[in-house]
C-alpha positions in Angstrom: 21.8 26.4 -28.2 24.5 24.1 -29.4 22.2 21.0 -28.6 19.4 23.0 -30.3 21.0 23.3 -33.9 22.3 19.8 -33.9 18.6 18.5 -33.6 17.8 20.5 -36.5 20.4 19.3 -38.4 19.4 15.8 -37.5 16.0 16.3 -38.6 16.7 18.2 -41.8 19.0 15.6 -42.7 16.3 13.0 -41.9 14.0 14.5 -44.0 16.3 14.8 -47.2 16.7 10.9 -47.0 13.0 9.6 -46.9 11.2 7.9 -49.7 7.9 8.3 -50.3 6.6 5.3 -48.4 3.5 6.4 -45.8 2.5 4.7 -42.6 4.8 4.5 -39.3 2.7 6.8 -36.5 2.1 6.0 -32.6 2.6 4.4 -30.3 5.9 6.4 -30.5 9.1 6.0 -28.1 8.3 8.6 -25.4 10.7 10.1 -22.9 10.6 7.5 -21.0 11.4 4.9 -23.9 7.6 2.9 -23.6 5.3 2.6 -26.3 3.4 5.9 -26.3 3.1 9.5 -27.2 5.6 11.8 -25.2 4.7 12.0 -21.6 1.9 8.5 -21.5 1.8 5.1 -22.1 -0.6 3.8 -25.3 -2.2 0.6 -24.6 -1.0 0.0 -28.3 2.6 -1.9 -27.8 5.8 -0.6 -29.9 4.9 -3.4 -32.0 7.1 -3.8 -35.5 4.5 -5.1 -38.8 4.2 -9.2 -38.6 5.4 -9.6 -41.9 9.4 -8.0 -40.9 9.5 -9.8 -37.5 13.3 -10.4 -36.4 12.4 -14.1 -35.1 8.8 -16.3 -36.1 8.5 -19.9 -35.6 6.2 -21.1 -38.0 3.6 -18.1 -38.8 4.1 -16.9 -34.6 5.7 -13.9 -34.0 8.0 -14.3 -31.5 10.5 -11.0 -31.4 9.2 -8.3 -33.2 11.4 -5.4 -35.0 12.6 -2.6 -32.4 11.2 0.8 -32.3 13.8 3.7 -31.4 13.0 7.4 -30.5 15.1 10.4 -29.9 13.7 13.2 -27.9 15.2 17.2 -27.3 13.0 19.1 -25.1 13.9 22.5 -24.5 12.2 24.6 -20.8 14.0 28.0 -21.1 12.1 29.6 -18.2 13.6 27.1 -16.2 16.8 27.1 -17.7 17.1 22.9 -19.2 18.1 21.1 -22.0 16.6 18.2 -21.4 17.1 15.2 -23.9 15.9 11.0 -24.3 16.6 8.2 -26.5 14.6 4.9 -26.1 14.0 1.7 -27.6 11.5 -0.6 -27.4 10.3 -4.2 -28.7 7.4 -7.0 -28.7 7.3 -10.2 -27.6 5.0 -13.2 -28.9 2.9 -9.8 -29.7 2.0 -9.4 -26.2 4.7 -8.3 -23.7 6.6 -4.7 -25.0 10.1 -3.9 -22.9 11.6 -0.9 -23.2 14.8 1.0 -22.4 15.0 5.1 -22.1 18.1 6.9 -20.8 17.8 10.9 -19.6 20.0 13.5 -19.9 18.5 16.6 -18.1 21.0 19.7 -17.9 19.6 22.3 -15.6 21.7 25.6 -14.9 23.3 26.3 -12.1 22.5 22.7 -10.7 24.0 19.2 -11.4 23.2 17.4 -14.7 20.5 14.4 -14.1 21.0 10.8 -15.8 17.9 8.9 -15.5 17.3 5.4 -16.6 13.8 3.7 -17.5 13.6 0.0 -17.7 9.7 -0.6 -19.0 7.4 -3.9 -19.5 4.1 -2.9 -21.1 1.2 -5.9 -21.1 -1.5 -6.1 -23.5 -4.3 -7.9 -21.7 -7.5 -7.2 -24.4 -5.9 -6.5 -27.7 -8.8 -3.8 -29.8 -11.7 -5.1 -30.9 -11.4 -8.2 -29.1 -14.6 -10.9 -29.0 -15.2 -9.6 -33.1 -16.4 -6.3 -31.5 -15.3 -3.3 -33.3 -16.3 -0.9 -29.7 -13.6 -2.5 -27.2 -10.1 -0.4 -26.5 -7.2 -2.2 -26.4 -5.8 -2.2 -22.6 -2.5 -2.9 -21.7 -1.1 -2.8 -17.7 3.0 -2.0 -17.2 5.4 -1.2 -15.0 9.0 1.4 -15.3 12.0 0.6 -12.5 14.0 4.0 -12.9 16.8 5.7 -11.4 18.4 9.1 -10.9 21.7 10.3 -10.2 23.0 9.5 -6.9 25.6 12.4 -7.0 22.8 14.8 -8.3 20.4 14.3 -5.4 23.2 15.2 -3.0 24.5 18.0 -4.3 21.3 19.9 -4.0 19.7 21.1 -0.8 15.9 19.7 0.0 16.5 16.9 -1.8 18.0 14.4 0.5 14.8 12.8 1.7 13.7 11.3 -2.0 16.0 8.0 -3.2 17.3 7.5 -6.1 15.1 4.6 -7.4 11.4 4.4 -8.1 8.8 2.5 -9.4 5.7 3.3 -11.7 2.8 1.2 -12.7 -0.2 1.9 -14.8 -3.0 0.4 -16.5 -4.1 1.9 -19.9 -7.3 2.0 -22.5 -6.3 3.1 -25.9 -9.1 3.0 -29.2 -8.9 4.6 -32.8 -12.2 5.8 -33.8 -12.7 5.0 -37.4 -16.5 5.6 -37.8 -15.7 9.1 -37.8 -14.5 11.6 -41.0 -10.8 11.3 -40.1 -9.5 8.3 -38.0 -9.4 9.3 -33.9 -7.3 7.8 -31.2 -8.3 8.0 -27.6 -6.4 7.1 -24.7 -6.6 7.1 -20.8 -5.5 5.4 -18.1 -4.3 5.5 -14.2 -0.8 5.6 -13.1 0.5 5.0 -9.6 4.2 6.7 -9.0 6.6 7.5 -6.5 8.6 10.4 -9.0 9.3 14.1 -8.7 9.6 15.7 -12.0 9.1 12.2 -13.4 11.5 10.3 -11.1 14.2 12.9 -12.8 14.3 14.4 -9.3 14.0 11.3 -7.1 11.4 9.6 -5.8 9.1 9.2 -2.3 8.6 6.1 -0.3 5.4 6.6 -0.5 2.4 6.2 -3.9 0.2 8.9 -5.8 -2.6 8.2 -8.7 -2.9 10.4 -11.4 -5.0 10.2 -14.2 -3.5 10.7 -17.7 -5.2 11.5 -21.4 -4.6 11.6 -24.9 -5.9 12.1 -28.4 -4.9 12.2 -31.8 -6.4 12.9 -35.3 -4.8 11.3 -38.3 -5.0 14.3 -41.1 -4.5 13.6 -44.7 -1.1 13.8 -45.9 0.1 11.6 -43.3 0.0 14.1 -40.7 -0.8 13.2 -37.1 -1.9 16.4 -34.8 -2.7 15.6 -30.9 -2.8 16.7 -27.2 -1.8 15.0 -24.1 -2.5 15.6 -20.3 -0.9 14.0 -17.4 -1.7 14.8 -13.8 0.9 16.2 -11.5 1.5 13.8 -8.3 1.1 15.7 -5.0 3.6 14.4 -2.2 3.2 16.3 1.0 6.0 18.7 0.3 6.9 17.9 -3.3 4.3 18.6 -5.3 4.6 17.7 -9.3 2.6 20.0 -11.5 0.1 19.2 -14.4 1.7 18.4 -17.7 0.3 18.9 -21.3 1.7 19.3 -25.0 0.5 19.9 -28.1 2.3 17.9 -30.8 2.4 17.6 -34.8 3.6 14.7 -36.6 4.8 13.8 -39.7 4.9 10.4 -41.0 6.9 10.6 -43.4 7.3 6.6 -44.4 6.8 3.2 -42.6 9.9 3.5 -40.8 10.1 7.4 -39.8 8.1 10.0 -37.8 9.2 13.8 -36.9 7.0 15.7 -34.4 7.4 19.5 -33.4 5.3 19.8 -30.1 5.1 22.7 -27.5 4.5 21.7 -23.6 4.0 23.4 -20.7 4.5 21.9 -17.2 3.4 24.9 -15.5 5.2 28.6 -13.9 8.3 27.5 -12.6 7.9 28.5 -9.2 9.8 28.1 -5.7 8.5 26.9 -3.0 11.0 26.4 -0.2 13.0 23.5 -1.5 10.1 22.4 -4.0 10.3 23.2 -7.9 6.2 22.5 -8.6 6.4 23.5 -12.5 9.6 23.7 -15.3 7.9 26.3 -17.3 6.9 26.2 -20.9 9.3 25.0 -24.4 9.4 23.2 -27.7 9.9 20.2 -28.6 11.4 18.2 -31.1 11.4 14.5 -31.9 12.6 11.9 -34.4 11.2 8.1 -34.4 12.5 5.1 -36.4 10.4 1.7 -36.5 12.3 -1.1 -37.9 
């Protein structure tokens, strides 16, 4: 509860200092720090406007202006508190690293710490070839790690590691031909994570398919859903995730978002946790 009011104190207070400036909007820091909504990747990189890079040689960007995002989820069937900050940044307008660090407190069980280093790849920027059809598409890669001392202290658990790898490849387009302005995104992502890697990680690989779409509103509102398919390992099975989000762009610099999720019952089986149950969400985004 404690962790609860502060983030709505940090948002109210964000609100009271805004200006009346519009813009900002995805791709936003997700959890896991990358350029994207809150569980997926965009193909869109975190990418800071040309005209405020941090370093250009001659009229080339090479270091754009870093995106941060702070993230409080809240799962009370299952009993966590589960928080994320991130930042990300371009280079030469092409290659987006990223950094997110993981704090999920689950009762009665050790508290994780989970680190996400990301590099995102824009092969086709949109439109490319003076076509106004093509998606943008972007490949990338997140190294993570878990608590060592978390995985130990809980039974059925010692046969995943503490490090994984993800990779995915991912098509993202915003549909302007249409009465409001769309974005559509998919893509394919290959893991080795339980619970996102917050629970460790299997020697061996799953593909999953992922999804999203937004609808930019008037008023600078921004109101979307995402899907990500659950990995199955043999005994650890992931569940499907999705969320429903709301955003507020409130100038060029900051975005709030209210979302709910659901990740599916939070069931037992054996030494498995398949789904974390259903919460809110709240997020605050600053782009430099």
């Amino acid at each position: 509860m404690k962790k609860l009011i502060l983030s709505i104190a940090f948002i109210v207070l964000a609100v009271l200092f805004v200006s009346d400036k519009v813009f900002a909007g995805p791709p936003f820091n997700n959890l896991e720090g990358v350029g994207g909504v809150a569980f997926n990747p965009l193909a869109y990189l975190a990418d800071s406007d040309g005209e405020k890079s941090h370093l250009k040689i001659g009229k080339t960007e090479v270091i754009g202006l870093p995106r941060f995002g702070g993230w409080y989820v809240s799962l009370p069937d299952a009993k966590i508190d589960w928080t994320s900050v991130g930042v990300a940044d371009t280079i030469f307008k092409r290659l987006e690293v990223s950094y997110g660090y993981q704090v999920v407190a689950w009762e009665d069980h050790p508290t994780f710490r989970k680190n996400n280093l990301g590099a995102k790849f824009l092969v086709l920027p949109e439109n490319s070839f003076d076509t106004k059809f093509l998606p943008a598409l972007s490949i990338g890669t997140i190294y993570k790690t878990t608590s060592h001392t978390a995985l130990r202290k809980i039974a059925g658990f010692s046969d995943l590691r503490s490090s994984g790898q993800d990779w995915y490849a991912v098509a993202t387009k915003t549909i302007t031909q249409l009465p409001r302005p769309v974005i559509v995104s998919g893509g394919v992502l290959s893991s080795q994570g339980f619970v996102t890697g917050v629970l460790g990680f299997h020697d061996k690989r799953k593909t999953t398919g992922f999804a999203n779409v937004d609808v930019v509103l008037p008023k600078n509102i921004v109101i979307g859903y995402e899907f990500k398919q659950g990995e199955q390992f043999a005994v650890h099975k992931n569940a499907n995730y999705w969320e429903a989000h709301l955003a507020w762009l409130a100038n060029n610099d900051l975005t709030l978002i209210a979302a709910y999720t659901d990740t599916s019952s939070y069931t037992k089986s054996g030494n498995t946790r398949q789904g974390l149950g259903s919460g809110f969400v709240l997020s605050a985004q600053y782009a430099f």
